[in-house]
Backbone bond lengths (Angstrom), bond angles and torsions (degrees), N, CA, C in turn:
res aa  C-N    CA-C-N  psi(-1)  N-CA   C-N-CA  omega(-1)  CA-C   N-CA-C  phi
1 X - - - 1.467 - - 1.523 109.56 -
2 X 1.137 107.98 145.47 2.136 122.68 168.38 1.057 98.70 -166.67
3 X 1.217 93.30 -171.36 1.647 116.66 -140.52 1.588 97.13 -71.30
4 X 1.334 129.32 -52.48 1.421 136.56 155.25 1.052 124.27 -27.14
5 X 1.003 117.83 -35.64 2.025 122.36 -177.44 1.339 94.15 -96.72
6 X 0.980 117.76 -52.05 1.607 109.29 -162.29 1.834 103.34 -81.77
7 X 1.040 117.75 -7.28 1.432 107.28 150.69 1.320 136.63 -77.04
8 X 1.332 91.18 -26.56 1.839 103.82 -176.06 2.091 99.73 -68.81
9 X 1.226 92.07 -25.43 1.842 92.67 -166.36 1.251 105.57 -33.55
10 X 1.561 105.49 -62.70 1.376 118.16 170.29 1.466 145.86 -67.95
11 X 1.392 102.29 -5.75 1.712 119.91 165.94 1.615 111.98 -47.44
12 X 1.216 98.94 131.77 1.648 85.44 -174.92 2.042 93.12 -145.42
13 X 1.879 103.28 24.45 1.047 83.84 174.10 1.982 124.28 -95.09
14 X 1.505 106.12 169.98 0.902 87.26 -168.02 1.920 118.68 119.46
15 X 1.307 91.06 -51.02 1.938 105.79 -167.72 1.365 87.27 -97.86
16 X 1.396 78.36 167.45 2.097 92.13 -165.53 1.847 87.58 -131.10
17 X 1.151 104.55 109.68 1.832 117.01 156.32 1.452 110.22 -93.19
18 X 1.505 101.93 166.02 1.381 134.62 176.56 1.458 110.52 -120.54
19 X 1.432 138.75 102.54 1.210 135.05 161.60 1.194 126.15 -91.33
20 X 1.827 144.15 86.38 1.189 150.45 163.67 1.661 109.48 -28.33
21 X 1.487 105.54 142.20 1.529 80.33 -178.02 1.143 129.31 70.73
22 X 1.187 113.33 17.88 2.131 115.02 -170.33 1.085 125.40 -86.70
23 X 1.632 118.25 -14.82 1.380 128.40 -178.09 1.937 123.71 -82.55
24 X 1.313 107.02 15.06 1.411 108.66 -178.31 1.612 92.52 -170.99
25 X 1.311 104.07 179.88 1.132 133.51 -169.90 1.752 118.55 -3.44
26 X 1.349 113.75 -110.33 1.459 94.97 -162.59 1.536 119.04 -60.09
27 X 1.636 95.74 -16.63 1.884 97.98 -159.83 1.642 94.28 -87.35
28 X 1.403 112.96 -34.17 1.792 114.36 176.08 1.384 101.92 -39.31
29 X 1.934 107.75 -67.07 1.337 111.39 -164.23 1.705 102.90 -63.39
30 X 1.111 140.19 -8.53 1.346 123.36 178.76 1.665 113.26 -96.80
31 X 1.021 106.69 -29.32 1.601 131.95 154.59 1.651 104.63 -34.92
32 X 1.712 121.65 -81.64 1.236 131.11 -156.59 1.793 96.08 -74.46
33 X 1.430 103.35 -23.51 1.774 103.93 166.65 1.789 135.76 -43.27
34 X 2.027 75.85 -76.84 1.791 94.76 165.70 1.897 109.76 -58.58
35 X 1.221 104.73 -9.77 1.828 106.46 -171.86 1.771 98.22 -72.12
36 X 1.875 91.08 -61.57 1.788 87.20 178.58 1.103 117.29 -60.04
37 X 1.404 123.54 -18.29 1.446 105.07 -178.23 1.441 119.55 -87.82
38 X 1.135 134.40 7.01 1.209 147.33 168.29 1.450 122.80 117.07
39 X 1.433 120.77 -5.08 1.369 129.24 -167.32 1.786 102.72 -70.49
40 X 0.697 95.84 -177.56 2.150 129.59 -175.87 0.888 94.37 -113.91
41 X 1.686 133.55 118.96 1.460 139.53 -170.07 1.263 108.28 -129.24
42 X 1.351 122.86 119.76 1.546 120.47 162.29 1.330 116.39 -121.72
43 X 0.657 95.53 107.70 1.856 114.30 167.28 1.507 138.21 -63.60
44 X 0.868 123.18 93.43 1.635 120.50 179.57 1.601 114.50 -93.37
45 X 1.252 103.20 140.35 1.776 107.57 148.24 1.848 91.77 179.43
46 X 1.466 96.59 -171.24 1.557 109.88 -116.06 2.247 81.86 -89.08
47 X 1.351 119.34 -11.18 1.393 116.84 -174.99 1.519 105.71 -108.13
48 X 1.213 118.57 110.96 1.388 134.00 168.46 1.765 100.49 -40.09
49 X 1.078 129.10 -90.48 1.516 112.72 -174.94 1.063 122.73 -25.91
50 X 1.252 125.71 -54.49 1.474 143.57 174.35 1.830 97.30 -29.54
51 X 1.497 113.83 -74.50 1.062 129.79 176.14 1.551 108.90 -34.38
52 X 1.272 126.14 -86.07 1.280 146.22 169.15 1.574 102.39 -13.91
53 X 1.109 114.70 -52.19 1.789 125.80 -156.16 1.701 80.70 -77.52
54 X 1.266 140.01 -67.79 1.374 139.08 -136.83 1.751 95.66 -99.14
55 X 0.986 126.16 1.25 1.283 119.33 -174.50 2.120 76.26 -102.07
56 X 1.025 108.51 -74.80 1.702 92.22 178.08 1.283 130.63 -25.98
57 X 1.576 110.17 -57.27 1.040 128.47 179.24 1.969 128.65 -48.66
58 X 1.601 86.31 -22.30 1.613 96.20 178.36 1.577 108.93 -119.51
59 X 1.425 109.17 4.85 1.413 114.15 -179.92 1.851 99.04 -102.57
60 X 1.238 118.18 -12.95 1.804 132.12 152.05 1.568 112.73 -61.86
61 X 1.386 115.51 -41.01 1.360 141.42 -177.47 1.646 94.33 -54.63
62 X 1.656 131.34 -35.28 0.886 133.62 -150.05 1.613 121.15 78.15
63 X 1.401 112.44 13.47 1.678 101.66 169.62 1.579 101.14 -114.63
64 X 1.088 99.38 -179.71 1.661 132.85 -176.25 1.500 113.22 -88.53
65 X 1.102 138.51 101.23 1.349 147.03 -137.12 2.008 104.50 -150.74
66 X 1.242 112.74 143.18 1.437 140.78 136.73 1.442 149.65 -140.46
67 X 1.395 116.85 112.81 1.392 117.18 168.45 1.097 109.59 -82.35
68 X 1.554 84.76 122.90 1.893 114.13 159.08 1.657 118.40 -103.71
69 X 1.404 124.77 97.96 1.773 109.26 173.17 1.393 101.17 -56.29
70 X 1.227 98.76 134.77 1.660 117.72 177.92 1.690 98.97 -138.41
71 X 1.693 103.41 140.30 1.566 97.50 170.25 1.514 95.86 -111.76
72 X 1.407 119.96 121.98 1.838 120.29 172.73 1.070 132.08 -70.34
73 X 1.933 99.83 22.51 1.521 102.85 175.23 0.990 110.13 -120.87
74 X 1.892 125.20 7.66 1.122 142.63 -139.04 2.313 92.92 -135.78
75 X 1.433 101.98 108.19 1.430 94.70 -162.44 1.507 101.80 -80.95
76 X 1.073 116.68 -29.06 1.153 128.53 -177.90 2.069 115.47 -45.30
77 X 1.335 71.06 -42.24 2.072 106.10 -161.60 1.666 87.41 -69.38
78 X 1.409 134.26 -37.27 1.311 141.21 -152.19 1.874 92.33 -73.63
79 X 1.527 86.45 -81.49 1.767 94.43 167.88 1.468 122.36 -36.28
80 X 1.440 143.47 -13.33 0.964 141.19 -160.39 2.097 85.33 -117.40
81 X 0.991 95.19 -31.47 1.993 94.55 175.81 1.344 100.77 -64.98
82 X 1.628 123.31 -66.22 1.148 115.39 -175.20 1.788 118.60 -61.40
83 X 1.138 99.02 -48.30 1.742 78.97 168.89 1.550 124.61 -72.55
84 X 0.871 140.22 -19.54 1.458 131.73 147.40 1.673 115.39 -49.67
85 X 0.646 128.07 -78.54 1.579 133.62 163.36 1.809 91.06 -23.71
86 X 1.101 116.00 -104.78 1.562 102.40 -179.61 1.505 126.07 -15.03
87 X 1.272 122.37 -60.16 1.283 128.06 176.91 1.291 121.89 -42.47
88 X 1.729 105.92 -36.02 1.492 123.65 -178.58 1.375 115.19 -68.49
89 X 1.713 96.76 -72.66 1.911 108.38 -172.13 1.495 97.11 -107.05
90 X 1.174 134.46 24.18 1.360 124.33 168.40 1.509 131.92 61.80
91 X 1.651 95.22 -9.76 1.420 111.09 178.12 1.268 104.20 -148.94
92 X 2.073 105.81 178.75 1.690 103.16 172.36 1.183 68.18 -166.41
93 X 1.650 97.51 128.76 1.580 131.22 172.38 1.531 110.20 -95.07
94 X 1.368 107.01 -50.32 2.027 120.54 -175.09 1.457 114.54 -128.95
95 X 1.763 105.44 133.86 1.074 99.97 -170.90 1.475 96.24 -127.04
96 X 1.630 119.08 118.60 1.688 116.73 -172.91 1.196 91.41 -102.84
97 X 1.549 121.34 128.58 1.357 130.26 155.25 1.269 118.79 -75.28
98 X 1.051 131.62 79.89 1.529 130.28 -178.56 1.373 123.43 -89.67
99 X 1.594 112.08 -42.39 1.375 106.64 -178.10 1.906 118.21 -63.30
100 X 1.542 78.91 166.20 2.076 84.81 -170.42 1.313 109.36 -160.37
101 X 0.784 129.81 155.29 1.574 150.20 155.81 1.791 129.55 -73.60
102 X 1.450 110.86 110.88 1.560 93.95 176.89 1.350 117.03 -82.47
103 X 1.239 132.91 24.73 2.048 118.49 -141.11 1.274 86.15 -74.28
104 X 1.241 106.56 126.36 1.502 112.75 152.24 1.267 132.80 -92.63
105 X 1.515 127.78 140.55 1.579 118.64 167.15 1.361 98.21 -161.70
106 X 1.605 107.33 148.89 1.541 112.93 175.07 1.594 113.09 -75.00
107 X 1.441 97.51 133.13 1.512 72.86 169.56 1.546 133.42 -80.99
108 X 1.364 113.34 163.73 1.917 109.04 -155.73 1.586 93.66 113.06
109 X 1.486 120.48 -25.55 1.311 103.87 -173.15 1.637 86.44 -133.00
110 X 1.171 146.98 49.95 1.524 123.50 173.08 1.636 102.59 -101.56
111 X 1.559 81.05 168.45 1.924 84.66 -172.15 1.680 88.59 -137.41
112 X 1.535 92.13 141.01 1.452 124.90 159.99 1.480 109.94 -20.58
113 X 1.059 127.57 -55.27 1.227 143.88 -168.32 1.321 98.78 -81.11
114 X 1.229 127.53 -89.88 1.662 125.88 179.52 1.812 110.54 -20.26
115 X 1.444 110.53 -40.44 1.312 109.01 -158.09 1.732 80.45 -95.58
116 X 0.846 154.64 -41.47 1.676 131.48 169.86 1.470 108.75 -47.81
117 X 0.960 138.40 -57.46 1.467 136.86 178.50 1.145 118.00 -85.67
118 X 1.457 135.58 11.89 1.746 123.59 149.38 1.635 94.72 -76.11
119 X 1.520 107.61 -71.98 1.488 115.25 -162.23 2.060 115.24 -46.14
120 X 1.590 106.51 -33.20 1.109 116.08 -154.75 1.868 89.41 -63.80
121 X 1.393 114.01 -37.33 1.275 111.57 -160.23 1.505 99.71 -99.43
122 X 1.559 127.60 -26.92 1.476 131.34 -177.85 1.317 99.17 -83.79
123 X 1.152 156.72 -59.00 1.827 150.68 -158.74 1.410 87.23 -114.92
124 X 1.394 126.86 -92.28 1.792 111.85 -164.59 1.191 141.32 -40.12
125 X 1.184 114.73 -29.31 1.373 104.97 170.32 1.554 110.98 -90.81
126 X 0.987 117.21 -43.92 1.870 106.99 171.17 1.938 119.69 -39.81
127 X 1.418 83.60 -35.01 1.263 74.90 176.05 1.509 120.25 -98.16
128 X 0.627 119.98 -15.41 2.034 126.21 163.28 1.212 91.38 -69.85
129 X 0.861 137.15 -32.48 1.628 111.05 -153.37 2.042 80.76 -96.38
130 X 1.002 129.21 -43.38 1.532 102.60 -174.22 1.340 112.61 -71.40
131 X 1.411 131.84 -7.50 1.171 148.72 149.17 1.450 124.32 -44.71
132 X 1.520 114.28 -51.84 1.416 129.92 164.04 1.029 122.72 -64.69
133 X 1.632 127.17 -21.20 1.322 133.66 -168.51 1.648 98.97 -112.39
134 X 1.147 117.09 -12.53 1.799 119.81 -173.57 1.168 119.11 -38.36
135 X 1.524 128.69 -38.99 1.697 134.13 -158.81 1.736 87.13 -93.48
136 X 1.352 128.93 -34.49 1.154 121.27 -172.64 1.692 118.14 -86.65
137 X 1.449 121.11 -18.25 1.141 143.26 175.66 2.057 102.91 -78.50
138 X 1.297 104.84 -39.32 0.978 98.16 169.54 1.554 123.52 -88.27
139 X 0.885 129.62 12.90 1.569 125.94 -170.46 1.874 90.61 -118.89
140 X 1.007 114.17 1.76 1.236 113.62 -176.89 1.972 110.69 -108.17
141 X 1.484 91.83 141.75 1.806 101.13 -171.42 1.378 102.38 -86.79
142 X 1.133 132.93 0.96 1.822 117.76 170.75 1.410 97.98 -153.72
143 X 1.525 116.15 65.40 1.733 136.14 177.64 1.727 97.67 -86.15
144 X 1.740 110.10 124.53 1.239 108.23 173.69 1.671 81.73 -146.10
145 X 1.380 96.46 164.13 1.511 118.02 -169.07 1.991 89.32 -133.11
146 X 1.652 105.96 131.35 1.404 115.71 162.36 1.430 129.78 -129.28
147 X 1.275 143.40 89.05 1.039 166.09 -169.44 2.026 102.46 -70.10
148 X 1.102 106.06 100.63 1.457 95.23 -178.95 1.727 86.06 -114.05
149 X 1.736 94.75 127.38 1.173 115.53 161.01 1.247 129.01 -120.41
150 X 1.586 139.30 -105.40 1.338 132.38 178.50 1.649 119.21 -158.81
151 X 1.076 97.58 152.28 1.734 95.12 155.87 1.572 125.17 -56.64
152 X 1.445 97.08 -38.85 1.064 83.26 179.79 1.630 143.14 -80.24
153 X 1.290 104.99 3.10 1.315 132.23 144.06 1.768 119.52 -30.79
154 X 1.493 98.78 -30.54 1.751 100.05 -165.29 1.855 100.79 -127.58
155 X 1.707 89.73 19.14 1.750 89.16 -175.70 1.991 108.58 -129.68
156 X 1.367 99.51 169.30 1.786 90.23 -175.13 2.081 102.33 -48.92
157 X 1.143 97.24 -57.84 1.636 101.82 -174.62 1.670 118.25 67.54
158 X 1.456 107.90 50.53 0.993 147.20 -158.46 2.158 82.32 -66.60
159 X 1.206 112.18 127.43 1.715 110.32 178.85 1.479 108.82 77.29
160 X 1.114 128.67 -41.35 1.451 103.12 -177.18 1.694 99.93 -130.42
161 X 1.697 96.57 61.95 1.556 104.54 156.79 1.483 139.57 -60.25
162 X 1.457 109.55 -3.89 1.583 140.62 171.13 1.507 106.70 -70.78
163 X 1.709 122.87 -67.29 1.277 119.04 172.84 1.166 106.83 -75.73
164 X 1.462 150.48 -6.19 1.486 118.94 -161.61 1.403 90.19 -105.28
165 X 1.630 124.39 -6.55 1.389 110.86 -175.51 1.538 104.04 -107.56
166 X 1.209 112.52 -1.80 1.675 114.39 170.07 1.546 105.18 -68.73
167 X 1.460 116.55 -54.84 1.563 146.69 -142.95 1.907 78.44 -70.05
168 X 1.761 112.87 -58.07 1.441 111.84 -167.02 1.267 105.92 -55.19
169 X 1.516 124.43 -48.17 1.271 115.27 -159.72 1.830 101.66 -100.13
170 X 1.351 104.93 25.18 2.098 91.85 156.70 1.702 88.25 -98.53
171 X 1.471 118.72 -44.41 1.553 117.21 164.60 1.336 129.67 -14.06
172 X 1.346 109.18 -31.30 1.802 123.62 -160.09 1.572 88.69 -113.33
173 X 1.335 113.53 -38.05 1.369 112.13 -173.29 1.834 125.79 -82.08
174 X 1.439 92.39 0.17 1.409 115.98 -165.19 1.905 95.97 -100.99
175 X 1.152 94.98 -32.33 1.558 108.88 -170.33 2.222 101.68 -78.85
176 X 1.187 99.47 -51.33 1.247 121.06 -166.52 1.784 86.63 -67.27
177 X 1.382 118.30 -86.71 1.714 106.44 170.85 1.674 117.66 -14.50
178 X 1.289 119.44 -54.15 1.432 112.91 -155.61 1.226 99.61 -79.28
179 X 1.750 130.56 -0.15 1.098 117.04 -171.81 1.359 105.72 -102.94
180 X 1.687 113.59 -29.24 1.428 114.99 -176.16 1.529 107.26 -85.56
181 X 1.325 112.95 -31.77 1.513 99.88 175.64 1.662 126.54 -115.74
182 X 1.532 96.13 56.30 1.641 125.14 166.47 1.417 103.21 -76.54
183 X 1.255 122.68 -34.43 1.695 117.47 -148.47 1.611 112.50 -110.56
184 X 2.271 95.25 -5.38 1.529 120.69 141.74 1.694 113.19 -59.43
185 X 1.228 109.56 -62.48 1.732 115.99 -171.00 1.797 106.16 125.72
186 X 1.610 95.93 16.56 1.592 91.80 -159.63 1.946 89.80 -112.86
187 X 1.359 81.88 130.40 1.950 98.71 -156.24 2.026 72.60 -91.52
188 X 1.144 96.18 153.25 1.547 113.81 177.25 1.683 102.76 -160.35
189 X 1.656 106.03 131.48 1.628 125.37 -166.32 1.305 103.12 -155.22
190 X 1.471 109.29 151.01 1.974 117.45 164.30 1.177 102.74 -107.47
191 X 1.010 103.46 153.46 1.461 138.38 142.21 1.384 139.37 -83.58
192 X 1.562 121.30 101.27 1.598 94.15 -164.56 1.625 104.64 -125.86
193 X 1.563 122.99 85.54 1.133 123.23 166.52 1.669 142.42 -17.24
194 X 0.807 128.96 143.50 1.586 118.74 165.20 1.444 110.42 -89.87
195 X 1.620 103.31 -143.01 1.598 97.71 171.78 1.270 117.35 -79.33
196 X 0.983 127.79 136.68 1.655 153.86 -172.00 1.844 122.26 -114.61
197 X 1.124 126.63 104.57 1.151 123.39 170.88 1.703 112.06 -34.43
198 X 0.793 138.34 91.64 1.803 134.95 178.22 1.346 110.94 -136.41
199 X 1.080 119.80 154.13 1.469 117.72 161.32 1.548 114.30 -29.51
200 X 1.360 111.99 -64.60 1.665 137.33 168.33 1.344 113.90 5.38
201 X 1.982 95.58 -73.79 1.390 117.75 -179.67 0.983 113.23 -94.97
202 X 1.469 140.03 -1.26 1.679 131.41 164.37 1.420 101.39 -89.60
203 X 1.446 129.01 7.36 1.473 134.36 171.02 1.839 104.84 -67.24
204 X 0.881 112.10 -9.32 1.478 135.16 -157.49 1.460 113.02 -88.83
205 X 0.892 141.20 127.32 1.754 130.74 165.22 1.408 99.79 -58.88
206 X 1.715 105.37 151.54 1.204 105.69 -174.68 1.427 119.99 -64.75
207 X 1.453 131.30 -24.13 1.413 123.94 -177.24 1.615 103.63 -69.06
208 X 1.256 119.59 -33.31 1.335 112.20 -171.58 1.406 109.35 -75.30
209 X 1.197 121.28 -23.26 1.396 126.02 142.25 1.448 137.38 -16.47
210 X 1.244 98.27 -73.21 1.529 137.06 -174.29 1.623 93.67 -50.42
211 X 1.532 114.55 -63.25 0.853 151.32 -145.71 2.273 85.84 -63.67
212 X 1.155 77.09 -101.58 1.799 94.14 168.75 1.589 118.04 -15.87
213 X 1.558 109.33 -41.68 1.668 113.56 179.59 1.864 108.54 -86.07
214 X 1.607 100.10 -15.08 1.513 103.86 -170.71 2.030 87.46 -74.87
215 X 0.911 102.40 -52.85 1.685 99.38 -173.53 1.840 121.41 -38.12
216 X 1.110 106.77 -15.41 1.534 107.45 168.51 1.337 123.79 -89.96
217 X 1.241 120.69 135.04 1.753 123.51 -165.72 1.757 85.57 -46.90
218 X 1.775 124.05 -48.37 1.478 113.63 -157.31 1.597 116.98 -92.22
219 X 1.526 111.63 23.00 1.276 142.38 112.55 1.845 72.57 86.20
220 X 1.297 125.47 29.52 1.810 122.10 148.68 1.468 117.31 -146.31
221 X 1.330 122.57 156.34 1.243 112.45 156.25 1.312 146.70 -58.89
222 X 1.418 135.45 144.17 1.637 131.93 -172.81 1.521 106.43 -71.83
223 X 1.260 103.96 150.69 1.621 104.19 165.47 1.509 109.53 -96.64
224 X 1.552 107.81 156.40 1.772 110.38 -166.76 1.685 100.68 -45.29
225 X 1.575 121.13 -48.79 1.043 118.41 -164.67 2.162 117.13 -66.89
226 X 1.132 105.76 20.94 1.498 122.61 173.00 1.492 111.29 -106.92
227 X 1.184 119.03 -28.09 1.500 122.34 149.30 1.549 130.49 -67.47
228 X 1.163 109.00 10.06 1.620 101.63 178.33 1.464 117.13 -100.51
229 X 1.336 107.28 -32.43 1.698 131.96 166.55 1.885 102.33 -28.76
230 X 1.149 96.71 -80.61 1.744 123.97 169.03 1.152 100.25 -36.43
231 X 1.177 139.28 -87.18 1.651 161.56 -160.22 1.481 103.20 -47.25
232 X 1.294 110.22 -48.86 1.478 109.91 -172.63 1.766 113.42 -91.78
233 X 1.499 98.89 -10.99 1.745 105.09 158.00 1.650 101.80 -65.29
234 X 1.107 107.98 -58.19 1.421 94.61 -164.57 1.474 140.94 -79.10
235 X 1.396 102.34 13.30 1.660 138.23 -173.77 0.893 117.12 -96.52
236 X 1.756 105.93 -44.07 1.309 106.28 -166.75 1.456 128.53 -120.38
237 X 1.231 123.93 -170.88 1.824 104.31 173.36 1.252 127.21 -47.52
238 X 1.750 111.96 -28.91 1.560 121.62 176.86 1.536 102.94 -38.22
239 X 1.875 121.40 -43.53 1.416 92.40 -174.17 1.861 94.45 -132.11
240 X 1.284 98.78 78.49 1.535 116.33 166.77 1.612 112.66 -45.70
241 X 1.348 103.55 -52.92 1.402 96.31 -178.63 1.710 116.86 -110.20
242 X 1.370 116.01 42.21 1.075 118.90 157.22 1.236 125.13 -109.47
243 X 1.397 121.48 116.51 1.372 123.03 158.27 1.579 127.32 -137.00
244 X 1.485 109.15 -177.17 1.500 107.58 -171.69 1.407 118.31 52.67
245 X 1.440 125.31 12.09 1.430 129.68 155.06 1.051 144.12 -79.10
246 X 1.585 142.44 163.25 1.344 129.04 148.73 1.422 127.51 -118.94
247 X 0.770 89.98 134.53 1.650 96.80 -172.11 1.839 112.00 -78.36
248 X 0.815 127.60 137.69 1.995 125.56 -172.04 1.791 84.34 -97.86
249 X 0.757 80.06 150.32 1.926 93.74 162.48 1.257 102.27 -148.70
250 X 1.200 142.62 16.13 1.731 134.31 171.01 1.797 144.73 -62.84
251 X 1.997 101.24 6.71 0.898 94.48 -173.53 1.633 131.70 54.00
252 X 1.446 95.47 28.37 1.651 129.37 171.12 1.701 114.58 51.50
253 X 1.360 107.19 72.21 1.477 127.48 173.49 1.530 101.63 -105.91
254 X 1.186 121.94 -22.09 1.780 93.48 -175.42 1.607 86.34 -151.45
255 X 1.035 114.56 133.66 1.662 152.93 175.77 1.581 100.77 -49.19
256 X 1.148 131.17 23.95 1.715 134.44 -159.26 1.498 94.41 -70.14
């Protein structure tokens, strides 16, 4: 190892990602990440301005950027990401599943409906969409797939049993991918954050706040830009030979 090699780990120019969710918080900061590091960034989520603003915003950055509004519950919308993205950089090396759904409901009270649209956007569309991108993930020499899900995946999650059981089972689905498409070359890993400054969790009254940042041994929440460290291990050559993992980023809330 020197200084040359161990810079390249993190080179990521060149490859063309997809960040779900890219226009705010964790997926922005992983967005303006893969940007410095040299990648081709396209960004989806579900508000066209949104898009517009952050595809500028990282093409100021000095990279090469497109927003696509995409809804990830919408299969149709998935196929229309990946071929745009194609049309653009001709390829797609990384695909971060970032976007998510908070709906909350206790259960005793869930509805048919609520539970089509947590899961449709938390497990179905992450996984269609690496589905949609598969022939192009495979034709590619440093293809990794990132699934950012949650802690709370590995906690009671008492009220929002909708996301914490979506988040578990892209978890299972993240594991199950990396096993069938090893013998592609396409490394696939999660990510499962703790509390995070985001819109998400400032959706929250402040005690429940309080509450959520008290659960980490370092007794606050991370800012989005503490997720990119992680994110860009698992993208890039830094972790060549990691797959079918998850990585915790929680500032030590759950014993994983």
């Amino acid at each position: 190892m020197d200084r040359a090699k161990l810079a390249a780990l993190h080179d990521m120019s060149g490859r063309v990602a997809i960040v779900t969710g890219g226009t705010r918080g964790i997926g922005r900061a992983i967005a303006e990440g893969l940007t410095a590091a040299g990648a081709k960034v396209v960004v989806a989520s579900r508000k066209a301005d949104a898009c517009a603003e952050t595809e500028a915003h990282l093409a100021a950055m000095g990279g090469d950027a497109l927003g696509v509004p995409t809804h990830l519950g919408d299969i149709d919308a998935l196929q229309e990401l990946v071929e745009r993205t194609v049309d653009r950089f001709g390829a797609i090396d990384v695909v971060v599943n970032n976007a998510a759904n908070a709906l909350a409901q206790p259960i005793g009270q869930l509805t048919p409906e609520a539970w089509d649209k947590s899961f449709a956007v938390n497990l179905r569309g992450p996984v269609f969409l690496v589905q949609e991108a598969l022939p192009h993930l495979e034709a590619s020499d440093h293809a990794a797939v990132l699934n950012v899900i949650s802690v709370g995946a590995f906690m009671f999650s008492a009220s929002v049993a909708m996301y914490a059981a979506g988040k578990a089972a892209l978890l299972s689905f993240t594991r199950s991918m990396a096993a069938e498409f090893a013998p592609k070359g396409i490394r696939v890993n999660a990510l499962a954050p703790g509390t995070v400054n985001t819109d998400m969790v400032r959706a929250n009254p402040p005690a429940v706040q309080e509450v959520m940042a008290s659960i980490a041994l370092v007794k606050r929440m991370a800012e989005p830009d503490e997720m990119v460290g992680p994110a860009l291990l698992l993208v890039s050559d830094a972790g060549s030979f990691v797959t079918g993992q998850v990585v915790v980023a929680d500032g030590g809330s759950v014993p994983y």
